[in-house]
C-alpha positions as CSV (number, residue, x, y, z in Angstrom):
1,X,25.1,28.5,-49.0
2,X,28.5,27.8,-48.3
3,X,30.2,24.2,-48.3
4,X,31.2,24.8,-44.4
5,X,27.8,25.6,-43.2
6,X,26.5,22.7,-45.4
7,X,29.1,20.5,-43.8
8,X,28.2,21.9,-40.1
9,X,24.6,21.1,-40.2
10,X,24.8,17.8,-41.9
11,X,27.5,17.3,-39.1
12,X,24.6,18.7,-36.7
13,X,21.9,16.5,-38.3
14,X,24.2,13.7,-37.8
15,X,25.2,14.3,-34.5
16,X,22.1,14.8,-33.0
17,X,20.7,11.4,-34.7
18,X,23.7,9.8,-33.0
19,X,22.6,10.7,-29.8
20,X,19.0,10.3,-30.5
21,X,20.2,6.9,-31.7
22,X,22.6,5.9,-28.6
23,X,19.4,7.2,-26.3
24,X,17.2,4.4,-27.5
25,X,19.6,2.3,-27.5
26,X,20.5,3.1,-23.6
27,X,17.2,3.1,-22.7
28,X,16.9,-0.6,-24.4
29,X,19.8,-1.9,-22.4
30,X,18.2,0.1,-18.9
31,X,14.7,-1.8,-19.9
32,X,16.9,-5.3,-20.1
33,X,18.6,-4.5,-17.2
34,X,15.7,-3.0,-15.0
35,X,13.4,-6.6,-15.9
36,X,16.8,-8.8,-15.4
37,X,17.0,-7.0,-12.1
38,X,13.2,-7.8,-10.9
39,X,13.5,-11.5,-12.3
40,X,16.6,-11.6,-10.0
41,X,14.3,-10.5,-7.0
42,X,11.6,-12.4,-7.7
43,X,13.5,-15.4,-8.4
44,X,15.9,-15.1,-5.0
45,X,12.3,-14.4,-3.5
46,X,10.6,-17.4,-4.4
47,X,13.9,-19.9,-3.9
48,X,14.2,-18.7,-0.4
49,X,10.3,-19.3,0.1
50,X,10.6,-22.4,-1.3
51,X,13.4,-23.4,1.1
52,X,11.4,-21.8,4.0
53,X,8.6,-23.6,3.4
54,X,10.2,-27.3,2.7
55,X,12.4,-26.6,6.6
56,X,8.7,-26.1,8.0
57,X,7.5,-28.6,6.5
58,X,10.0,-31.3,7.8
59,X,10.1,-29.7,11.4
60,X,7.9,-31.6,12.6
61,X,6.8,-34.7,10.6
62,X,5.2,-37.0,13.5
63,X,2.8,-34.1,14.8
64,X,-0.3,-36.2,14.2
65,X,1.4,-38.9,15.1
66,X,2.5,-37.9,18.7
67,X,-1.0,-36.2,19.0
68,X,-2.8,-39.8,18.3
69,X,-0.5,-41.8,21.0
70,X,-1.2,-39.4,23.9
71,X,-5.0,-40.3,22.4
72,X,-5.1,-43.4,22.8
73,X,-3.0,-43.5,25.9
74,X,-6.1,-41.5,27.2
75,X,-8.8,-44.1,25.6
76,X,-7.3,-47.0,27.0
77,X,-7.3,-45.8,30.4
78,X,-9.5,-42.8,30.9
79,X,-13.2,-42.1,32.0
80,X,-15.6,-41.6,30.1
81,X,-15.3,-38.0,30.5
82,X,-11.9,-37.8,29.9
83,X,-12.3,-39.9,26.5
84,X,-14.2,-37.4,25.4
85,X,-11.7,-34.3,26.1
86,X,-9.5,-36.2,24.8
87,X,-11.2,-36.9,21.5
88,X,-12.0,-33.0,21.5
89,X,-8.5,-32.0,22.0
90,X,-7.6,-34.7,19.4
91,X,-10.0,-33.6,17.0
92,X,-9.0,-30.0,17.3
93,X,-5.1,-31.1,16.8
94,X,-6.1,-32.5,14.0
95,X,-8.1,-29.5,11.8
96,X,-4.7,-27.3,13.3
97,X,-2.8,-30.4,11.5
98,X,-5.1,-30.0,8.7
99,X,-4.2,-26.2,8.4
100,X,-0.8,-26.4,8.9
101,X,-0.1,-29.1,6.4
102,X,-1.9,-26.9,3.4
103,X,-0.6,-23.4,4.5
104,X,2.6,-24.1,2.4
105,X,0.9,-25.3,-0.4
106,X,-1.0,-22.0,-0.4
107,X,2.2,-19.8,0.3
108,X,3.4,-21.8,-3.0
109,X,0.8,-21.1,-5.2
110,X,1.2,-17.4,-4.0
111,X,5.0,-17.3,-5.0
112,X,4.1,-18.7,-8.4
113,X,1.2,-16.1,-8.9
114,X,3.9,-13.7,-8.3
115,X,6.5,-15.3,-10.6
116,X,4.4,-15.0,-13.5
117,X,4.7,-11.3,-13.6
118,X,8.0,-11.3,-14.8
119,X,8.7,-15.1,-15.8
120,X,9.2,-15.6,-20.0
121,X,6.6,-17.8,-21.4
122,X,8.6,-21.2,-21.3
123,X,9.1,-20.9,-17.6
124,X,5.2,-19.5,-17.1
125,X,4.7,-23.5,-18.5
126,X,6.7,-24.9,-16.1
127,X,5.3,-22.9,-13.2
128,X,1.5,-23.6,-14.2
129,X,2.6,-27.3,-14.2
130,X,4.0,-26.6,-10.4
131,X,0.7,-25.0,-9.5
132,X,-0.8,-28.4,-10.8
133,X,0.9,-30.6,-8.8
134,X,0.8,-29.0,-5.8
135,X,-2.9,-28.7,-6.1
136,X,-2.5,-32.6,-6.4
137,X,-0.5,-32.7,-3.4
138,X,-3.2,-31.0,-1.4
139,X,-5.7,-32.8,-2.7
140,X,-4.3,-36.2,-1.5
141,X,-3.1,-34.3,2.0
142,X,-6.8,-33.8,2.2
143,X,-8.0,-37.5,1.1
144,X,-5.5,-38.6,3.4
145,X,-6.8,-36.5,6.4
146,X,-10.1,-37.3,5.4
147,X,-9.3,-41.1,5.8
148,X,-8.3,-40.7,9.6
149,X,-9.9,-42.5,12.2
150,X,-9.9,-41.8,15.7
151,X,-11.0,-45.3,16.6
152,X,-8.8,-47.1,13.6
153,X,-5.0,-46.6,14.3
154,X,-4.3,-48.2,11.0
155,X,-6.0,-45.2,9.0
156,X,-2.8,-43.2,9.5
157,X,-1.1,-45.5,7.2
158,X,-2.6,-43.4,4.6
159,X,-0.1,-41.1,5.0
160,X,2.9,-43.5,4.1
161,X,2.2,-43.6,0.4
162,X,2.5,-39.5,0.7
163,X,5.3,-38.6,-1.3
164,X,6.3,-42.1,-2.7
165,X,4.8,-41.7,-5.8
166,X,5.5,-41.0,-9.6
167,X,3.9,-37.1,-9.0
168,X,6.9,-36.5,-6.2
169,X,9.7,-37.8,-8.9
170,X,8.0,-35.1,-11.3
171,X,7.9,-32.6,-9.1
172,X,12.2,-32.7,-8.6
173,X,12.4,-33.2,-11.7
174,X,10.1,-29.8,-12.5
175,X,12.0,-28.2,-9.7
176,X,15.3,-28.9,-11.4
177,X,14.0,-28.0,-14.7
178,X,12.5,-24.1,-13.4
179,X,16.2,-23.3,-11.6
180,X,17.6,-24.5,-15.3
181,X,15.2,-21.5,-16.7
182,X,15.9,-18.9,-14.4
183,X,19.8,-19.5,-14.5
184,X,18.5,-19.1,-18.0
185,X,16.5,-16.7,-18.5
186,X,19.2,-14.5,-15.3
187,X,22.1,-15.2,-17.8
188,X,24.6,-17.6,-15.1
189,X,26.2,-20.5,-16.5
């Protein structure tokens, strides 16, 4: 064989690994790009749920409490039959109470399922952690509501200590630390 068809298919041979080699290396920085790209989404997704749900949640934080003074506005100087529409309506008020105060602890839980699809395995931690407190959360919503009396006013002063507690501190503090590993893990400094 002659030295210039030697040197054109080793120059060949080398090209084509080249290309081969520049392909997988494309197709590495697509994959990257592609799961950077769905983190972003999913992300973005679950900060604007997050903020969704904490505006519902403070639009109206003396629902029970408006439905229990018409209550006993009605016991006080009502009927006997009235009384007892009124302690049907204000039973009813308070299982939709009961609903609407868990629904966003459920949409939560939800968005975290989803995150874990594409979360790394240090923020997977933090999130299973979330899932755990907000289960406590509900938990106490639902001790709390369990604790409400219709003929003791006083029982609503469960609800006070909601919140105030070492678990609410964590749970900023988680929240904080899960941005921190998606600014992370989405490359912004």
């Amino acid at each position: 064989m002659e030295k210039g068809l030697i040197v054109t298919i080793i120059l060949a041979v080398a090209g084509w690994a080249w290309g081969v080699y520049q392909f997988v290396k494309k197709r590495r920085w697509q994959k990257k790009d592609q799961l950077l790209e769905w983190r972003y989404e999913a992300y973005n997704k679950f900060m604007n749920k997050l903020d969704e749900l904490n505006g519902s949640m403070r639009s109206n934080p003396n629902l029970i409490f408006g439905d229990t003074a018409s209550f006993f506005k009605v016991i006080m100087g009502g009927s006997t039959e009235e009384i007892n529409d009124a302690l049907i309506k204000y039973n009813q008020s308070l299982i939709d109470t009961v609903k609407e105060a868990t629904e966003p602890l459920l949409i939560i839980n939800q968005e975290v399922n989803s995150l874990t699809l594409v979360a790394s395995e240090e923020l997977k931690e933090k999130l299973k952690y979330l899932k755990e407190l907000v289960t406590d959360f509900n938990n106490e919503m639902q001790n709390c509501l369990s604790m409400v009396s219709a003929k003791d006013s006083s029982s609503f002063k469960a609800f006070e200590t909601i919140g105030h507690n070492k678990r609410w501190f964590e749970y900023q503090r988680l929240y904080e630390k899960i941005v921190e590993l998606m600014r992370k893990e989405l490359n912004v400094k």
